[in-house]
Structures are given as structure tokens and as C-alpha cells.
N, C-alpha and C positions, 0 to 999 in steps of 0.2 A: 756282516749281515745286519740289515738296519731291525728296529723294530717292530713291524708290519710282516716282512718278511718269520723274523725271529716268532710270531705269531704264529702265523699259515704253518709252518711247520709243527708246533704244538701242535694244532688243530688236526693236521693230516695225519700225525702219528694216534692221536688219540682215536681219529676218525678210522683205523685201520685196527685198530682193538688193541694196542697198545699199552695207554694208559685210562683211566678211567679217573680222573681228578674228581675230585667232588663228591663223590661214592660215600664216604666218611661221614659217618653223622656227627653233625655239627650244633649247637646250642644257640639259643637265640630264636630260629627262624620256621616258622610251622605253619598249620593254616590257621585260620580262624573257623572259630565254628560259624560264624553266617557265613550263608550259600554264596561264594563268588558269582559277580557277572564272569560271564563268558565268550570271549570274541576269539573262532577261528576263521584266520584267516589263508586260503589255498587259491596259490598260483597255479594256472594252468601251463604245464611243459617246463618251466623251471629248472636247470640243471641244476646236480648240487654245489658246482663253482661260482655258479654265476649270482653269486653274492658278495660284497668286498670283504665279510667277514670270515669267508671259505677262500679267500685268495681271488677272487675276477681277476682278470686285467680290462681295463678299458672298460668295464661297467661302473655304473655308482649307486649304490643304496647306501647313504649315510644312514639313514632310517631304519632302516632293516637290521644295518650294522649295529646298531644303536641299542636297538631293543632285544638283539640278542649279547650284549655288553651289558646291558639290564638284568640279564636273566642266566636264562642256563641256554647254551647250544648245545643239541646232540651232535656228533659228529659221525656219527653210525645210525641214523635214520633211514630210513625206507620207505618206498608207497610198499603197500599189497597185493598192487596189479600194476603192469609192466607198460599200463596206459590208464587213459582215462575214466573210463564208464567203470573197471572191474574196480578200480580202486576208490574213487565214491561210495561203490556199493559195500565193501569192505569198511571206510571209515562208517558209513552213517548206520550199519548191523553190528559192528564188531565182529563180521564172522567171515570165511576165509573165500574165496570164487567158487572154489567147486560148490558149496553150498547156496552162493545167488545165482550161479550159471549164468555168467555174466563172464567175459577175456578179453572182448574186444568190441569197439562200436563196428556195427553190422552182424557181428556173430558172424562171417567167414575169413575163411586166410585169403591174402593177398600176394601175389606174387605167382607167376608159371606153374600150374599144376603139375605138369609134365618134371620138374624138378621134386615133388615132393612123396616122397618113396611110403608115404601113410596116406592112407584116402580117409581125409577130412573136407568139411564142407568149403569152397575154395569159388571165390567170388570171380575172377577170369576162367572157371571150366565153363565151359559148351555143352557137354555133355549132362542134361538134365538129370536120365536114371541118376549117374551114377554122384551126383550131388544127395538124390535124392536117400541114394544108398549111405553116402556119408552122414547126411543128419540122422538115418533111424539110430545108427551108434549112439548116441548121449545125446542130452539136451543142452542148448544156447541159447540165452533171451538174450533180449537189452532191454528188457525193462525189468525192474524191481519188484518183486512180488507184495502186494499191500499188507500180506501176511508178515512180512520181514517188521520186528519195531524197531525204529530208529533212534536217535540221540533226543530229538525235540521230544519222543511221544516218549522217551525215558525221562526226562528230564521234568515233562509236564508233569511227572506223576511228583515232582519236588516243589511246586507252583512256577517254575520256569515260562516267560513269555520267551516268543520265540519268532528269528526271521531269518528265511535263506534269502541272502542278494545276490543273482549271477546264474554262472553256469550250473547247472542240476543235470543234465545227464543221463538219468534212471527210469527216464517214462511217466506218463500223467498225474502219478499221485506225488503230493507235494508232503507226503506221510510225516502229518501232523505238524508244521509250520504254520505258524498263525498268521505271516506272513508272506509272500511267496513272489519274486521279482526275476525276473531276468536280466533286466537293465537298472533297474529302481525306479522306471516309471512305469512299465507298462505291466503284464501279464506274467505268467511265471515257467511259457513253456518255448518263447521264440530263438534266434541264434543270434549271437551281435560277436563272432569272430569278427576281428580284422576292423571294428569300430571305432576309432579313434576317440571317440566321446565315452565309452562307455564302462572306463574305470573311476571317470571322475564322478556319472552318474551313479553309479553304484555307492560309492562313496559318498555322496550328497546323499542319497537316503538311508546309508547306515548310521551318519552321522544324526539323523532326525528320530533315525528307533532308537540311537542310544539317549537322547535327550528325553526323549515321548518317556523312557523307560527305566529312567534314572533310579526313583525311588523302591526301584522292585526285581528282583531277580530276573536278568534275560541271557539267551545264548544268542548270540549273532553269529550267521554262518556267510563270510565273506568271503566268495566263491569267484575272484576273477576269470573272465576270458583270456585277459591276456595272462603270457607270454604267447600264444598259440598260432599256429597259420591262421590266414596269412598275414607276411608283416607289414602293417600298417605304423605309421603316427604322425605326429605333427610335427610338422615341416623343419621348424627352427629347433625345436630337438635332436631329429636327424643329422641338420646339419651344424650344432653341435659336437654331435660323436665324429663326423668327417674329420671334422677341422682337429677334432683331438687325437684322430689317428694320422691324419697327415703329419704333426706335430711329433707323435709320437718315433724315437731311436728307433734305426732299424734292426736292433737286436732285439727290442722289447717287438718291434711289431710280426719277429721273427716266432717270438715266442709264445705268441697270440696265435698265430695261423698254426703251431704243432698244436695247440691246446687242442684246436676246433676242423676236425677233420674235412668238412669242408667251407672252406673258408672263403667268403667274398664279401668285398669292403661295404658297400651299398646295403646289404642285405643284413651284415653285423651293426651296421649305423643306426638300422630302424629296429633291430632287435635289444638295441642299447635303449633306445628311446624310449621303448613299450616296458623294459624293465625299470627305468626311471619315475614312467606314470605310476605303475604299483608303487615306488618306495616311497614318491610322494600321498600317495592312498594311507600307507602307514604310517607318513607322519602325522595325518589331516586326522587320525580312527586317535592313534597315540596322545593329541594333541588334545582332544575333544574329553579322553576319559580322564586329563589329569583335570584340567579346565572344572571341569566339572566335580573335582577332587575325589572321583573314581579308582585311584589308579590302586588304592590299599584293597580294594576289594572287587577286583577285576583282574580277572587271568587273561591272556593276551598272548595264541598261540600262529604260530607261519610256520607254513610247509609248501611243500609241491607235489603234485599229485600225481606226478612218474619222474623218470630223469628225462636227462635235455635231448635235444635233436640235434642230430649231427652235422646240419646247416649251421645251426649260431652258437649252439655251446661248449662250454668247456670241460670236456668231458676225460679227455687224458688224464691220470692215464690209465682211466676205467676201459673196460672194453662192453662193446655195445655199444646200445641207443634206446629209444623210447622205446617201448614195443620188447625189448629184451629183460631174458629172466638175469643178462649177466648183470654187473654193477652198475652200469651207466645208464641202464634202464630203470632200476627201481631206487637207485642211491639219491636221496635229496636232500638239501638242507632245510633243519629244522630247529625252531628256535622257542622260547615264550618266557615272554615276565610278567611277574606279578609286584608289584613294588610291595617291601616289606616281610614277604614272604620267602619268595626265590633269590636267595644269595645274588649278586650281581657279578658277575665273571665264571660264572660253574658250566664248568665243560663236564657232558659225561659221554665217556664211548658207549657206552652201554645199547645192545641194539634194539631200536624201538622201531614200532610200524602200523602203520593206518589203522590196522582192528584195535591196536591198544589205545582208541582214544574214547570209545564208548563208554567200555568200564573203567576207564579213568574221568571221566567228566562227570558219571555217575555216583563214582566215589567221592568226587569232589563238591558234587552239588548235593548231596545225602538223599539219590535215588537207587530205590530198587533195579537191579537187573534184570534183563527179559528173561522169564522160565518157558518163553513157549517157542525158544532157539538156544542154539549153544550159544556159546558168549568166546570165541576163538582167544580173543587178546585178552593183554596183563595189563590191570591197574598198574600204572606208570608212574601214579604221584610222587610217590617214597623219594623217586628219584630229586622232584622237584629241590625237598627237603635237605640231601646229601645223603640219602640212604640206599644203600642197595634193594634191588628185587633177585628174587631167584632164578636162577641163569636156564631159559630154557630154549629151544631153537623155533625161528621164524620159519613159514612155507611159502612155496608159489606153488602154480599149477597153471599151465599154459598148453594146452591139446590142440593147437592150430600154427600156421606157416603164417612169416609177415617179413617179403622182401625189406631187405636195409643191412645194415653190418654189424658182425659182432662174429656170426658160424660160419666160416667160410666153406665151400666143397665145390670140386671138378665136375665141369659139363664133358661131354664124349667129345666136342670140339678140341680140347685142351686149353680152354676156357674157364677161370677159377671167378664166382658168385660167390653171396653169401645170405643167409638168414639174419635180420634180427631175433625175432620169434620165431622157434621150432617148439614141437612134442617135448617137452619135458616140464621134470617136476627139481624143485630146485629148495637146498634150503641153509639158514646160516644161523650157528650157535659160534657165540664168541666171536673167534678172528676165521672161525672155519666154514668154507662155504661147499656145499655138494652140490652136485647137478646129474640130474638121470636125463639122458639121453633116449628118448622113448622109440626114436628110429630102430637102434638095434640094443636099447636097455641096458646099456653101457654106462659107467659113472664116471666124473672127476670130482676131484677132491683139487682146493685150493686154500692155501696159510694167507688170509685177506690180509697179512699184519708184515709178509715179507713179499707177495704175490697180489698187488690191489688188482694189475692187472688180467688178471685170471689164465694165466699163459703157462704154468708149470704144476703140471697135475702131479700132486704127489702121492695118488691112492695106493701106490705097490710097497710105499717105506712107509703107511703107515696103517698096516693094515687091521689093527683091533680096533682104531677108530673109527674106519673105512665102514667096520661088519657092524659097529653099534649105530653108526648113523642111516644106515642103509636099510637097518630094524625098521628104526626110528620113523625114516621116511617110507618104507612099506606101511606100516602100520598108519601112520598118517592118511595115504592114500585109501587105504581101507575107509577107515575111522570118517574121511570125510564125503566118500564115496567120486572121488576124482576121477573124473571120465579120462582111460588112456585106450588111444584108438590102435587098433591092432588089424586092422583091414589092409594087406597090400596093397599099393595104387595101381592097376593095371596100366596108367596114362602114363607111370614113370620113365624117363628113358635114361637113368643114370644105373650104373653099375651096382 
């Protein structure tokens, strides 16, 4: 096994709750009491393979690899929502979806009503009542309440300047950015999916607030569009990846197509290209903050803001996809260095997720906490350190249908579909992951550490754990008032 390989492995074991390196406190390495700058930066659609430092094949982020070789990688990272809007809204409040009512862009399921045995709000019904009968159940926005305080408006109370570049997500208020872009040139509420210019624009103007903003504490919120539909790039990039998969063994290119469930060469070529723009984005931000000899007091975080789609990623051998509460949905790779501070090669399994980046930014910039909402997540620093936090369990909550794969179930044809997103509420402590099935309120229970692929429910052999987590996650639903819908669909025609 070469060394690369001898890696990936580390990383996967650790990344399945395994081992936890780094946990250990260690001498030397701490923060400094002045306020770190702050740059996060969040890919759109991202799987958590699809980095060389989590194993790709056939991708390249030397950049990416780099500054998580700089730092610390989690290996047990997560969004908070199983797409994009709920999990923004989750990092920028620290507080959990049932609480911004916020699951999905549109606010209805997608996918044949007639398959979905719960009447929820469902964007192909015809049937107006009984749409209208599914919304009086619970509430769904997609936009952000201005009442929610964010990271900027936490942050501002530490004198933090501040600027989102990219994709926002959450509706017209830009809640307290001093700043506010969607490309880096224009305005701060347009779309530029599928733009080929417009990771390098965003980057041209992060790179000008970090200079503008050198001598004084700022958060930079680098929000790409890409990885996202549809895939676009540029030209000689694409045909780059071609030429490297044409080149590539057919055992290796054998082992590329199991990763990526559905697989087509064209389509992974420009999906390689658009992840190349980003790691060049990360060398251009990385580059700027040493340059500027930044980097001792500058934290410097990458995530992604669900997992991959089952068009280009590599998601094996998670089950799901974007839009799912299983693994392949919310599992992302997650990275950040600070030079001087964060050890350089610290792996922690430990499970970290989008609410915990509030109060830890706050912790770290020495701001106040919001008192006029909960604060769902855990200051995460300790970790950064080599120290442990106290081991408690992460949640979802997802009350809507979203054709794709991960749940499979029988049409009366004898015809086998499946869900990515269904009714349930899901959640993981350690290597253990539960999932409540809210069709008929059924549970599994999965050992993330022998089981990544969520395929061998073992809640009958272990049942005192089964009863404390199932507390746990009642109570939760309670506690955060989780909408579960309990209306049969009369539309259903499944058994």
C-alpha cells in the first residue's frame, strides 16, 4: 500500500469514529488573545470524497489538500441540513431547522405524491385543497427570519468588519454584513449557478476586503456557487480531466464509476474542472493572507454545505445523496488552519456540524452569545487545540419527500423507487447513528464505525442503547418543537 493510499485509510477509520488523534492536549499551541481574522469558506454540493485529501480519484485540490495538512481535518463533519438553504440557516444562527423552518429550497417535496403515504406539502400534487391541507400542519419558509442574530451581527458586537461573497440563500436580509455580493461585483441577491467566471470573481473581491481590511479584525464569508448544477467550466480544464481519464487504468477507471453511482465521463470532466476553480480560489485567499503575513492570526476554515450528488460524486460507500438525512447527504469534508496555533497534521473524528460554528467563532473572536435564541451547537475550538469537548449527539429533522436514492420501497406495479429525503428525524453520538422513520415511527440504529454504509440495523442486539437514544431524540423533538406530520395521504396508492 503506497503512501497516499496508507493515508485515505487513517482518515476513513478515523472519519467513522474510530480513532480520534489529536484529542490529547498537547503543549505549545493555543490561541492568542487578539481577535483572529476569520475566512470561512463553503462549497456548494461538495461531497465529502471529493477532495484528494479524503481520497478523490481523478479530482485535484493540492490547495485544499494543503491547508488541511496545515491544520486539522475533521473526518466526522456534517452540514445540518441535508441541502442547502436549511443548512446556511443552521451555520449563520447556530440553531437547528425545526427552529428557522427552513428543509428545503421551495418549502415542498418533490417527487409523485401518490408514492408518499404522509400528506405533506408536495410541489407535483394537483390537488390544491389538499396541498393546502398539508401546509396548515407546521410551518416552512425559505426565508430567514431578521429576528434570527447571525455570526456578522455576533461578531460585530467584538468590532469585527464583515463580508458575505456568493451564494446566501436565506431571503433579502443580508442580517448584518457590512458587505454583501453575490458575484463580488454586483448586488447581493442574484443567481450565477453554472457561471464560469464567477469563482474567480468572488475571489477577486475577497481578496481586495482582505487587503482593505488587513489592520483590523474581519470575518470573510466565502460562499461559492460552485460545485452546484448545472455543470459548467472552462473549456481547456474540461478537457484536461478527459484526457486524464482517457489515460487513466481501466481498473482505476473501474473504481471511479463504483465510487459514483451515476457515472458519465462528460459530465464528471466538468465536474472535475468546477472543483479545480474552487482549490485554485484557495490557493489565491491562502496566498494573499500569508503575503500579507496574516496567516499567525488568521483562522482559515472549508466545508460544504451538504454531501455530493449522485451524478458526480464520490459517495460510496455512504448511502444516500444530497437531500438525505443518511450519510451521503449531510457527511462533508471539513478542514481549517491557523498557522502557529493549530498543530499541522491533527486529525479529529470527533463529530462536528454547521450549528457549531456560531459559538465557536464567538468563542474565538471574544463575543457574546445571542440570548434572544438558543444557541443549538458546541464551541468546537478546544478541538482546534488537541483537546477534547464533551461528547454529545448531533440532530436532523427533515418532515418532507425528495425523489433520489438512498430509501428504497415497492410500487403495486412490482416496480422498486426510492426516496432520498423522507419524514424523519435522525441523529448521531459517536460512531452511532439513529434514524426514526416517521411513515410508521419505526427506528434503526447503525455502528457508523463497522456499518458507514447504513445497511445493518442493529436496534434488537442493542437495546438499552436503542431506549436511551430514542429518549434522547423524543425529547429533542419536543424541546425544539419539530414539525412531524401525521395526516394520511389519501392520494397514496402504495400498501
Amino acid at each position: 500500500m503506497n503512501q497516499s493510499a496508507l493515508l485515505f485509510a487513517a482518515l476513513s477509520f478515523c472519519s467513522l469514529g474510530i480513532c480520534d488523534m489529536g484529542v490529547a492536549a498537547e503543549e505549545g499551541l493555543r490561541a492568542p488573545t487578539d481577535k483572529p481574522n476569520i475566512i470561512f469558506i463553503l462549497v456548494d454540493d461538495l461531497g465529502w470524497q471529493d477532495v484528494g485529501y479524503m481520497g478523490a480519484k481523478l479530482f485535484e485540490t493540492p490547495n485544499i489538500d494543503q491547508l488541511a495538512a496545515d491544520g486539522i481535518n475533521f473526518t466526522q463533519a456534517y452540514s445540518s441540513g441535508p441541502n442547502c438553504a436549511p443548512t446556511r440557516a443552521c451555520l449563520m444562527t447556530g440553531t437547528y431547522t425545526p427552529r428557522t423552518q427552513i428543509y428545503t429550497p421551495g418549502g415542498k417535496s418533490k417527487g409523485d405524491p401518490s408514492w408518499m403515504r404522509l400528506l405533506v406539502p408536495a410541489a407535483e400534487r394537483k390537488d390544491k385543497k389538499l396541498n393546502e391541507q398539508a401546509r396548515e400542519q407546521f410551518e416552512i419558509t425559505n426565508n430567514l427570519s431578521a429576528d434570527f442574530i447571525c455570526i456578522p451581527e455576533v461578531l460585530k458586537q467584538s468590532g469585527y468588519t464583515s463580508a458575505r461573497l456568493g451564494k446566501w440563500h436565506l431571503g433579502g436580509d443580508t442580517q448584518g454584513f457590512d458587505i454583501s455580493s453575490a458575484d463580488g461585483i454586483g448586488g447581493p441577491h442574484e443567481s450565477f449557478y453554472g457561471n464560469i467566471d464567477v469563482a474567480e470573481n468572488l475571489t477577486n473581491r475577497a481578496l481586495q476586503f482582505i487587503e482593505d481590511n488587513k489592520d483590523k479584525p474581519f470575518f470573510l464569508y466565502l460562499s461559492h456557487w460552485d460545485v452546484h448544477t448545472p455543470y459548467q467550466a472552462r473549456g481547456p480544464i474540461v478537457e484536461k480531466y478527459q484526457a486524464k481519464l482517457d489515460a487513466m487504468p481501466i481498473a482505476e477507471q473501474q473504481e471511479l464509476k463504483a465510487r459514483i453511482p451515476f457515472y458519465n465521463k462528460s459530465r464528471i470532466s466538468t465536474y472535475a474542472a468546477m472543483i479545480e476553480g474552487v482549490d485554485i480560489s484557495v490557493k489565491r485567499v491562502v496566498a494573499t493572507v500569508d503575503e500579507l503575513g496574516l496567516g499567525e492570526n488568521t483562522i482559515i476554515i472549508f466545508t460544504s454545505d451538504n454531501g455530493g450528488v449522485h451524478a458526480v460524486s464520490q459517495l460510496a460507500p455512504l448511502r444516500g445523496m444530497k437531500g438525505s438525512l443518511f450519510e451521503a447527504g449531510v457527511r462533508v469534508p471539513a478542514c481549517a488552519r491557523w498557522t502557529g496555533q493549530i498543530k499541522p497534521g491533527r486529525i479529529s473524528g470527533t463529530p462536528i456540524a454547521s450549528v457549531d460554528f456560531l459559538p465557536t467563532l464567538a468563542s474565538l473572536g471574544g463575543a457574546p452569545l445571542p440570548t434572544t435564541q438558543p444557541v443549538d451547537g458546541t464551541d468546537i475550538s478546544p478541538l482546534f487545540f488537541g483537546h477534547q469537548i464533551k461528547e454529545r449527539s448531533l440532530f436532523w429533522h427533515f418532515p418532507l419527500y425528495l425523489r433520489g436514492i438512498g430509501l428504497d420501497f415497492d410500487l403495486p406495479d412490482g416496480k422498486t423507487t426510492s426516496w432520498r429525503g423522507f419524514p424523519s428525524t435522525s441523529l448521531v453520538r459517536g460512531k452511532y447513528k439513529m434514524i426514526q422513520f416517521l411513515e410508521d415511527k419505526s427506528f434503526a440504529l447503525y455502528d457508523l464505525s463497522q456499518d458507514a454504509g447504513e445497511q445493518n440495523n442493529i436496534i434488537d442486539s442493542m437495546p438499552e442503547l436503542a431506549s436511551r437514544l430514542k429518549k434522547e431524540m423524543s425529547a429533542w423533538q419536543k424541546k425544539t418543537n419539530a414539525p412531524i406530520p401525521s395526516i394520511p395521504n389519501p392520494e397514496c396508492i402504495l400498501k
